[in-house]
C-alpha angles and dihedrals in degrees: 000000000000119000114222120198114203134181099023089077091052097066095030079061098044108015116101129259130217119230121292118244123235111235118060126274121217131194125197116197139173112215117204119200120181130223121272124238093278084049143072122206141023130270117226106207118188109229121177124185129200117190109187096184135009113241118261123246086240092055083044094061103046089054090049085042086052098057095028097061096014110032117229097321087067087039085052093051105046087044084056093042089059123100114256115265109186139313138249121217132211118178102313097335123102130191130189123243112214094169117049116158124174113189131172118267114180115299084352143028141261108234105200117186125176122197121228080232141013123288095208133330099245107223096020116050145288124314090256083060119083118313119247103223124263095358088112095143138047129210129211116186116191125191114200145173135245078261091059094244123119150105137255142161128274114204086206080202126020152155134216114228123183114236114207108278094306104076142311126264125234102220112203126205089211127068100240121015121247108262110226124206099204144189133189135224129200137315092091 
């Protein structure tokens, strides 16, 4: 079964963003992922994200503009065509973040970051296995506090579908999202 997530990425997509700040931010999270039906127990993973700049509303656009005239190929292709943002590591793997938003959520802030391909198939392998078919991007979203500590979801693959005119759908490759613990560093 495939989660979707819908709306949120509406207003990630639309919503406004306040200024970057000039030095890096880093996040350092921890991702749990519990065992399927054949397994027993949870798996802790170390993440860390480093988001060097916040994407403009230009670049913005061309990526909405993307999926929305051209699905998720002209959203691909605008995604690969941005300028890199910032990385996220796992282990010795590092991808590169083309989409990093911050905007403000009550007394904090929802951090939202999508990989220009995916970190692991859940259920299946690792990313240098065989690719699953249309899941090229991966999408991390962090709720923090005015303290910069929360939590938030990675679809580890993922796709990013349109959704009439009233939001866009996160399609992930795995049945339940990994749930991230997170703290930020610094730039702001």
């Amino acid at each position: 079964m495939l989660l979707q997530t819908a709306i949120w990425l509406m207003a990630v997509l639309t919503g406004t963003q306040a200024a970057p700040a000039n030095a890096a931010e880093v996040f350092d999270m921890t991702a749990t992922a519990k065992a399927g039906p054949a397994a027993a127990g949870t798996l802790t993973i170390p993440i860390t994200i480093r988001i060097d700049r916040y994407t403009s509303a230009t670049e913005r656009a061309k990526m909405i503009d993307g999926l929305k005239y051209g699905g998720y190929p002209g959203f691909l292709n605008a995604l690969r065509d941005a300028p890199a943002a910032g990385s996220l590591d796992v282990g010795d793997q590092k991808f590169v973040v083309r989409w990093a938003r911050t905007e403000p959520a009550g007394s904090g802030r929802t951090v939202t970051i999508v990989t220009d391909k995916p970190v692991y198939f859940i259920g299946s392998g690792g990313a240098s296995s065989k690719p699953k078919a249309g899941y090229e991007v991966a999408v991390v979203t962090l709720n923090l506090d005015a303290g910069g500590k929360g939590d938030g979801t990675m679809a580890a693959a993922a796709r990013v579908k349109p959704r009439g005119t009233t939001g866009f759908v996160v399609d992930d490759y795995a049945e339940t999202p990994l749930k991230l613990t997170a703290t930020a560093h610094g730039g702001r």
